[in-house]
C-alpha distance (Angstrom), angle and dihedral (degrees) to the residues before:
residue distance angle dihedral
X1 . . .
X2 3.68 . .
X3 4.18 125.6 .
X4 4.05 97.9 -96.9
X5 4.39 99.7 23.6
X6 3.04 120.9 148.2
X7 3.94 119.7 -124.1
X8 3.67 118.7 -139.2
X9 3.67 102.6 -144.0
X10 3.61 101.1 177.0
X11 3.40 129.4 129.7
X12 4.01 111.1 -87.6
X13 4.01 104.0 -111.0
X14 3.99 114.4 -82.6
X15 3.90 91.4 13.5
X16 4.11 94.6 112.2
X17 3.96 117.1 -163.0
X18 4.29 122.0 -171.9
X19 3.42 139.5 -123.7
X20 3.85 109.2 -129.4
X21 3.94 90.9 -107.2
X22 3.94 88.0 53.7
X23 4.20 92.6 43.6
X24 3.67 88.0 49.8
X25 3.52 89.3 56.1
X26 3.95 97.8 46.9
X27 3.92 86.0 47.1
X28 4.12 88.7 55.9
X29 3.61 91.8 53.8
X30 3.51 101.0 43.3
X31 4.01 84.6 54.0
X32 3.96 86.4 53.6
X33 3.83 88.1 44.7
X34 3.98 87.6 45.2
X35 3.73 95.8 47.6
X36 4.21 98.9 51.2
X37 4.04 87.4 40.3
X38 3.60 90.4 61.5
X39 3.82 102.1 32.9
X40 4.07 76.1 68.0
X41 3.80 92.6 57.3
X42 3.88 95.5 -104.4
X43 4.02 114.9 148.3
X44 3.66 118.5 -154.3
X45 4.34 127.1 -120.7
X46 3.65 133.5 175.1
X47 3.89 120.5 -134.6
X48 4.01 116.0 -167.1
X49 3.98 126.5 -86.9
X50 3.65 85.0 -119.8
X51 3.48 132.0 46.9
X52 4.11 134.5 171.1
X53 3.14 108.8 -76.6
X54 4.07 95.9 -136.4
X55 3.86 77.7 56.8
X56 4.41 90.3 54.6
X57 3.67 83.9 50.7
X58 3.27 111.3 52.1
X59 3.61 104.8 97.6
X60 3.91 139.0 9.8
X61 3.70 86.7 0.8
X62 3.31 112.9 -156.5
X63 3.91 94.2 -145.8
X64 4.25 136.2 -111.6
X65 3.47 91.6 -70.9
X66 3.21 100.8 69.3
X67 3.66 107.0 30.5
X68 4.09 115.9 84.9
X69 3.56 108.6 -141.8
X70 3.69 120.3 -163.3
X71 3.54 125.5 -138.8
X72 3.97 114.9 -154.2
X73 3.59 108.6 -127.7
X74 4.05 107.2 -136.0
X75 4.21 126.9 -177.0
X76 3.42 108.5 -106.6
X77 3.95 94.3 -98.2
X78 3.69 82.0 75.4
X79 3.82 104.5 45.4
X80 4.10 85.5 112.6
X81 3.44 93.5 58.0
X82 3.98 95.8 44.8
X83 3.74 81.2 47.3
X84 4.06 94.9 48.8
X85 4.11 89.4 47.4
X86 3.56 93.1 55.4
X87 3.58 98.6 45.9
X88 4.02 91.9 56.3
X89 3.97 93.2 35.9
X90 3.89 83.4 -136.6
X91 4.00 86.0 124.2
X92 3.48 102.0 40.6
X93 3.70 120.3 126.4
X94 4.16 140.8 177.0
X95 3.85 131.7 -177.6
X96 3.78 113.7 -109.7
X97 3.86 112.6 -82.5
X98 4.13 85.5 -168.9
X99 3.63 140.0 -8.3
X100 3.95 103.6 -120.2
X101 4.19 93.3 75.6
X102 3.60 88.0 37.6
X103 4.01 83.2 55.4
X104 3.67 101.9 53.4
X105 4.21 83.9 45.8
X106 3.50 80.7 55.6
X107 3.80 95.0 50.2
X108 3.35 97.5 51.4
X109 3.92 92.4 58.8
X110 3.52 100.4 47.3
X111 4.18 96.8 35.6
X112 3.91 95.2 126.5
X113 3.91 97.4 43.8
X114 4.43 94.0 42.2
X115 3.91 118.6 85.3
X116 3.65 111.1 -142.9
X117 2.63 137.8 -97.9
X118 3.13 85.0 44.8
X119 3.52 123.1 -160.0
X120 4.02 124.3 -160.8
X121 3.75 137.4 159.7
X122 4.30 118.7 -163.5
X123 3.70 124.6 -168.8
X124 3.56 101.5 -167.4
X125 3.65 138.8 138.6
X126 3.72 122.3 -100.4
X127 4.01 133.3 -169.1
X128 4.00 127.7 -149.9
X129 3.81 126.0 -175.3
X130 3.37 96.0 -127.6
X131 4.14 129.2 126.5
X132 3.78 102.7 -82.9
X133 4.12 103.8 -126.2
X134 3.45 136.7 166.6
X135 4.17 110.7 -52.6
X136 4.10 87.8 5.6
X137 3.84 126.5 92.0
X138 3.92 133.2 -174.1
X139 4.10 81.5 -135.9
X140 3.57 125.3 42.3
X141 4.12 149.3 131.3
X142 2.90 125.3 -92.0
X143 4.41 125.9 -173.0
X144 4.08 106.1 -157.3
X145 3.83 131.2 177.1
X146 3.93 122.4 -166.8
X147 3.83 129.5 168.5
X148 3.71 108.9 -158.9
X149 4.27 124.1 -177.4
X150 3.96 135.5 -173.9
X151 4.03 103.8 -101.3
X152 3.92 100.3 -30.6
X153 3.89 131.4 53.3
X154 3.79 120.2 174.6
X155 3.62 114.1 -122.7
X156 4.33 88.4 -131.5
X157 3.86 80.5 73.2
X158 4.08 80.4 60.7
X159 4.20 90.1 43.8
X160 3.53 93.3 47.9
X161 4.12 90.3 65.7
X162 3.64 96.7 68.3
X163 4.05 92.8 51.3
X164 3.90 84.9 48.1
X165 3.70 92.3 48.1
X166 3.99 89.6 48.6
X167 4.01 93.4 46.6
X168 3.90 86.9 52.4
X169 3.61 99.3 49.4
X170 3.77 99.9 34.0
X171 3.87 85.5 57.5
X172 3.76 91.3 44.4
X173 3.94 78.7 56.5
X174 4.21 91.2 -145.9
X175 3.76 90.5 149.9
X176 3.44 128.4 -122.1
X177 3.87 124.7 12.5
X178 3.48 149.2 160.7
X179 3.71 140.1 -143.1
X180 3.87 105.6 -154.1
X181 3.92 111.9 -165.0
X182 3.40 135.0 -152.2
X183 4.12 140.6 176.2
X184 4.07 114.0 -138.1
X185 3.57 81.7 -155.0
X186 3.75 97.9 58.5
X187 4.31 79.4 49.5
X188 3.38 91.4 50.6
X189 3.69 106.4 46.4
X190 3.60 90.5 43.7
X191 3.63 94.2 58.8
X192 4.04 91.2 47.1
X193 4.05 90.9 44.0
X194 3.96 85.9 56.8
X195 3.77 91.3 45.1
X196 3.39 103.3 -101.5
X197 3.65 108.5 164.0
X198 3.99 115.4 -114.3
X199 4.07 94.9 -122.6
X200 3.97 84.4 49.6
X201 3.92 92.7 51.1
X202 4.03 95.5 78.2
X203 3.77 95.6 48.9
X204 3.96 85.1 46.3
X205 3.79 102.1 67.5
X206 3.50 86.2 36.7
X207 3.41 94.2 63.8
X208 4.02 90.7 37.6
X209 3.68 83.2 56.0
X210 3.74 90.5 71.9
X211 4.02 96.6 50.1
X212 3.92 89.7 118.2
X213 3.90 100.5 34.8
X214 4.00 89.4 52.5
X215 3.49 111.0 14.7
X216 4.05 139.4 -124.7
X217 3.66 95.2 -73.4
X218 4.17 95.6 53.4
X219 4.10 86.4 39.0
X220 3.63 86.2 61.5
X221 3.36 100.7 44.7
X222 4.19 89.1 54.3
X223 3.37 97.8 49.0
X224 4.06 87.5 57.2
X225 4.08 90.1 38.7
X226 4.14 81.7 59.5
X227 4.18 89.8 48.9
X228 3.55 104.8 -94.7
X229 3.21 119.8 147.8
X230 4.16 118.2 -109.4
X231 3.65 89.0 -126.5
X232 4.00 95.8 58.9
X233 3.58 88.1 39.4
X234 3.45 90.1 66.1
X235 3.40 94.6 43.7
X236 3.87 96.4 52.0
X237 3.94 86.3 50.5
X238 3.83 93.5 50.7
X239 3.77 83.1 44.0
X240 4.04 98.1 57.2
X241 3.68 86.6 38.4
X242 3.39 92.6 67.5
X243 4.27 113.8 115.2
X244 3.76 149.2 155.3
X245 3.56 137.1 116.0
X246 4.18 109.4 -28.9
X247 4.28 89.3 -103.3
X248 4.01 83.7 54.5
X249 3.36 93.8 49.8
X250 3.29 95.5 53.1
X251 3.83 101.4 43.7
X252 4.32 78.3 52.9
X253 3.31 87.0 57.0
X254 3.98 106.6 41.4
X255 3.87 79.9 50.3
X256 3.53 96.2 56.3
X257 3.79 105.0 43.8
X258 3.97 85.6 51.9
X259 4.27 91.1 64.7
X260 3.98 96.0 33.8
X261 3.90 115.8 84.0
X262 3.89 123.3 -128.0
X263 4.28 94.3 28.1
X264 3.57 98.1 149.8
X265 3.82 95.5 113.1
X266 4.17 88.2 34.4
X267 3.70 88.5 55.4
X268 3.89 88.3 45.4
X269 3.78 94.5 61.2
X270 3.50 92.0 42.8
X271 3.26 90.8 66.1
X272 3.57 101.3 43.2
X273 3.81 84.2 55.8
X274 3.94 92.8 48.0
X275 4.10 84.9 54.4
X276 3.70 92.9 42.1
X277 3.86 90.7 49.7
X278 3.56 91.0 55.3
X279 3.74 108.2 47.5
X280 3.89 79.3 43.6
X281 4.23 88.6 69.0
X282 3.70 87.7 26.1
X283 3.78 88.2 66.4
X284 3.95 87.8 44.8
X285 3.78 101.7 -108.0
X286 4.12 113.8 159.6
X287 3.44 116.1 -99.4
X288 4.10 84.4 -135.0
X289 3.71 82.1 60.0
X290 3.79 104.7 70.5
X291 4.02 141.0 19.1
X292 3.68 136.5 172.3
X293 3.30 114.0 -99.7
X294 3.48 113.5 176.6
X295 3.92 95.7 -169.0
X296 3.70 82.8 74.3
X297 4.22 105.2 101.2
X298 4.06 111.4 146.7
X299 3.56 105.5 -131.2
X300 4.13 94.1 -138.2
X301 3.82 112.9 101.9
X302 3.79 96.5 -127.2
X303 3.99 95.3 70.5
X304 3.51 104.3 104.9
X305 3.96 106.6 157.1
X306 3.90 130.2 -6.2
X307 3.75 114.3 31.0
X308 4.08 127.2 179.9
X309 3.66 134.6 -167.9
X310 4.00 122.1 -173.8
X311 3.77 112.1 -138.7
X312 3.77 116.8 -164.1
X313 3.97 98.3 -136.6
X314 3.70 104.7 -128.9
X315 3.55 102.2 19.9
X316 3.58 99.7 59.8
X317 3.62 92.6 153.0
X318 4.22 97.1 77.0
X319 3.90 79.9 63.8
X320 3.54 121.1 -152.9
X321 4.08 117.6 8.3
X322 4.17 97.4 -178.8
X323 3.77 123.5 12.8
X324 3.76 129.7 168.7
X325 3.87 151.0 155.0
X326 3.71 160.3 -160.6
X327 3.52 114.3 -97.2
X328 3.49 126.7 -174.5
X329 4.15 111.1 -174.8
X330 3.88 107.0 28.1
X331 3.39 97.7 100.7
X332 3.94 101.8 38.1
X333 4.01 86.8 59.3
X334 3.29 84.6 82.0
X335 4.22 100.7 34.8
X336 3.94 98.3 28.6
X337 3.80 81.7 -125.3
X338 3.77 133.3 115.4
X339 3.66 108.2 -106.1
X340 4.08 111.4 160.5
X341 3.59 116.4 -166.9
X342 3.94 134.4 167.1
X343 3.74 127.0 -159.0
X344 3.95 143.3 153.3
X345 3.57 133.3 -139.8
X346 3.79 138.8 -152.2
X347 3.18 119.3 -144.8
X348 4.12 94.5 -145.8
X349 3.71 103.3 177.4
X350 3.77 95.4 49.3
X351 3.95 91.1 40.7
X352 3.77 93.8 54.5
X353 4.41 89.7 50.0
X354 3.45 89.9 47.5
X355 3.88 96.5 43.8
X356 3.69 95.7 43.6
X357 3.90 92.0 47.3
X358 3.67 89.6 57.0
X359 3.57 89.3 38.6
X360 3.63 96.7 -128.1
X361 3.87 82.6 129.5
X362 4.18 130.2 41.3
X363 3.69 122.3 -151.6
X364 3.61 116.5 -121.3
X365 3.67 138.5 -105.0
X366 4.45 112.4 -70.4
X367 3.76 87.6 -109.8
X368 4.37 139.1 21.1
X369 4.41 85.3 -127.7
X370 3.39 101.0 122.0
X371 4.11 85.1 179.0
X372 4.15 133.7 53.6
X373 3.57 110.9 -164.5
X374 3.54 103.1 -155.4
X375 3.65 130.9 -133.4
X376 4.00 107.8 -128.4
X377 3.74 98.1 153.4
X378 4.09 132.4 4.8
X379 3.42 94.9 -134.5
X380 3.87 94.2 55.3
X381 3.91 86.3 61.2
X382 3.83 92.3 106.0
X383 3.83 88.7 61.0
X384 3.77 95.3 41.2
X385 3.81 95.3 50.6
X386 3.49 90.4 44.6
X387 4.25 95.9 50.0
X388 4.19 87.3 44.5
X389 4.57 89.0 53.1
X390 4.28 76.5 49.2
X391 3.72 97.3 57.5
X392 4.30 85.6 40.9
X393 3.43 90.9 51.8
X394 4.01 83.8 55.5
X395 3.32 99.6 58.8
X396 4.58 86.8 -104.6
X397 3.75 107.4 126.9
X398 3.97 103.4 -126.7
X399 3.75 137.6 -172.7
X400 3.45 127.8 -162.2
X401 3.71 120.0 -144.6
X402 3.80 107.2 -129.0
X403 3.77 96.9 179.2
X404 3.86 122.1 75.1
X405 3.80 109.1 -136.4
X406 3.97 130.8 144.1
X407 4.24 115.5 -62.1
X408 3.75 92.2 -112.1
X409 4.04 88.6 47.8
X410 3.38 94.4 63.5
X411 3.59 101.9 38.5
X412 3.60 86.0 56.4
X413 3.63 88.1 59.5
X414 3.45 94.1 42.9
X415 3.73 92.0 51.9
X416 4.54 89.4 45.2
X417 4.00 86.2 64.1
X418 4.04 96.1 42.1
X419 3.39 102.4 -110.7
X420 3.23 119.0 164.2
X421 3.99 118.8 -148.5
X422 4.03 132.7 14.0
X423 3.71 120.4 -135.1
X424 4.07 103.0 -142.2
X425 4.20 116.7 -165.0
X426 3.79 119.2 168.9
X427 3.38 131.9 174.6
X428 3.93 95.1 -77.8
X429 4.03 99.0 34.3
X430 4.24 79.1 61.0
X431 3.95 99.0 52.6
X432 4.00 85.2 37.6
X433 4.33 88.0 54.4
X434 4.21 83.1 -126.6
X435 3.63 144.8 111.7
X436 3.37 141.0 -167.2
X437 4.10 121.0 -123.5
X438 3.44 127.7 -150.5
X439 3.75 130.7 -158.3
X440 3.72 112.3 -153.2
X441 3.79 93.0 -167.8
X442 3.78 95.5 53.7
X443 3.88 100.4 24.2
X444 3.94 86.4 -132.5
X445 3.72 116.8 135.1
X446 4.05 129.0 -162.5
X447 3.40 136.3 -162.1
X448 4.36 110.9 -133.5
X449 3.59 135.4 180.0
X450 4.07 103.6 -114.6
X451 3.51 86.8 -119.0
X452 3.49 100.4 62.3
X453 4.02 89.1 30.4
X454 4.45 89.4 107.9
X455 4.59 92.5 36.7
X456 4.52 79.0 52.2
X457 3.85 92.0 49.2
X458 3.43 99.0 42.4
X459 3.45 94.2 48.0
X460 3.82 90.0 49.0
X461 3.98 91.7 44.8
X462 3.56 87.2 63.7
């Protein structure tokens, strides 16, 4: 760089960074998140940033354009061995597009010192390739749960997501949602009872996948592009159009699989969804919470049964803010042994832009001091430091005001970083064992013995 450049020290497009109000408020949710994962039992782990890339790729990958590969950058004395590496793929790593392969990676390393089923939530950050837009970023968190067992998994384990999803969002307090549920299953042997060939059947609920991004018409016309007839087209369109309450869904479906030939694997997922259903309402979930919806596919090649997606009721348009599935081979890519699992994710960094743009959600206040103690005189700052270790000692998050500037200055700056009340000592409160406190959202000020300065804010706090 020359004498007198410029740096650009912007952020690099779709890398997001947070003001302290909007950190605090990621921070608050992941301790809701946190606190309903674990009343459930699940125990947190950490995978690495960066993982092979063979590893990345080994199932339900999601394609080049989306995965950041990194490129070790050697000294020229070791071009050959740069060169060697990436010849045998042995050195080739990515960063973690998600945190379910990364999971069953995991698994595999750890299989003799896990219990199964084994339970775990992550809250890391992940990174995708993709063009950074509005609401989507190349890095971003994202809060997943997956249960995964040796051979067997109970399908509870897939009712129990729904009642975690509603605990999570009815604390978050976003308003209405809904948790639409689906069975790939019931996809699947739909498309094979209507003779959909089995090399056409991936590309199929990949295309139903899109319904609400592109519409009925433009579903259609894919499904023919990728040589299905017009006459099953319509039929799988009348078939993922199908609604009602859950119970009439069902019945529709029951119905349907007895007059369509070849329904073993139809009548398979409806019965996984029948047994999901009820240890959904077993486990107390709404029944305004959650529908069938059988539009609902989860493009990713893993899903394999159950599949959820959270819609925000209302606000349709920020799409899908949880989503999830059964998956049955993931992990035994890696073992060559059957290891089903099912999990959901959250993706929290895109769910906070989205929510706060619609203003569904409100960042918090610059800093978690609920109390300024001010600064009226230096030599009182014995007294003052002493009072704001007090309020700590409390459990009331205090700051002490180090810097002597006018009253009004620094209840100004108080006020900037949302703090609620002002502790105010002068020369006589001190000799008289009092101080006055001020409430910045009411304007009312009281005068309080010091003693009973932290029982006064407490009991004004709440």
């Amino acid at each position: 760089m020359a004498k007198g450049d410029k740096i650009n020290f912007s952020t690099p497009s779709g890398f997001p960074e947070f003001l302290p109000s909007e950190k605090r408020l990621e921070l608050h949710l992941l301790d809701i998140i946190r606190r309903v994962f674990e009343s459930y039992g699940f125990t947190p782990i950490e995978t690495p940033a960066v993982e092979r890339l063979e590893v990345l790729q080994a199932k339900g990958n999601q394609g080049d354009n989306i995965i950041y590969r990194i490129d070790p950058i050697l000294p020229p004395n070791r071009q050959a061995e740069r060169d060697k590496s990436s010849e045998t793929g042995s050195e080739s790593r990515a960063l973690k597009f998600d945190q379910t392969v990364p999971l069953a990676a995991y698994i595999a390393r750890h299989l003799n010192e896990l219990t199964f089923p084994f339970a775990r939530y992550q809250t890391d950050i992940v990174f995708r390739g993709e063009r950074a837009k509005d609401g989507r970023f190349r890095q971003f968190r994202q809060c997943d749960i997956d249960v995964v067992a040796r051979r067997e998994l109970s399908l509870l384990y897939d009712a129990q997501m729904p009642a975690i999803i509603t605990e999570i969002f009815e604390a978050i307090n976003i308003g209405d949602f809904l948790i639409r549920i689906n069975n790939r299953k019931v996809l699947t042997g739909f498309f094979k009872s209507v003779g959909i060939a089995e090399n056409q059947i991936k590309s199929c609920i990949g295309i139903v996948d899109t319904l609400e991004k592109i519409g009925e018409s433009k579903v259609k016309q894919d499904l023919e592009k990728e040589g299905i007839l017009e006459e099953q087209a319509q039929k799988i369109i009348e078939f993922i159009k199908i609604n009602g309450s859950v119970d009439e869904v069902l019945d529709k479906l029951k119905h349907l699989a007895q007059n369509l030939p070849g329904t073993e694997q139809l009548s398979l997922g409806i019965t996984e969804l029948e047994t999901v259903i009820a240890g959904v309402r077993n486990l107390g979930v709404a029944e305004n919470r959650f529908c069938i919806d059988l539009s609902i596919a989860r493009g990713l090649d893993y899903y394999t049964g159950t599949v959820y997606e959270t819609t925000l009721l209302g606000h349709e348009a920020l799409g899908s803010i949880c989503s999830g599935g059964r998956y049955e081979e993931l992990v035994g890519v890696f073992l060559g042994e059957k290891m089903p699992g099912v999990g959901i994710s959250i993706g929290l960094t895109r769910l906070i832009s989205r929510l706060l743009k619609a203003g569904i959600l409100n960042t918090l206040a610059a800093t978690p001091a609920q109390v300024m103690v001010v600064n009226m005189q230096e030599d009182l700052m014995p007294t003052y430091l002493k009072v704001s270790q007090r309020l700590r000692q409390a459990g009331i998050n205090a700051i002490t005001n180090f810097d002597k500037r006018p009253l009004g200055k620094q209840f100004q700056l108080a006020d900037k970083q949302g703090i609620q009340f002002c502790v105010i000592i002068g020369s006589e409160e001190a000799a008289a064992q009092k101080s006055s406190l001020k409430d910045l959202k009411t304007g009312e000020q009281v005068e309080v013995l010091l003693e009973n300065l932290a029982e006064e804010v407490k009991k004004r706090l709440s």
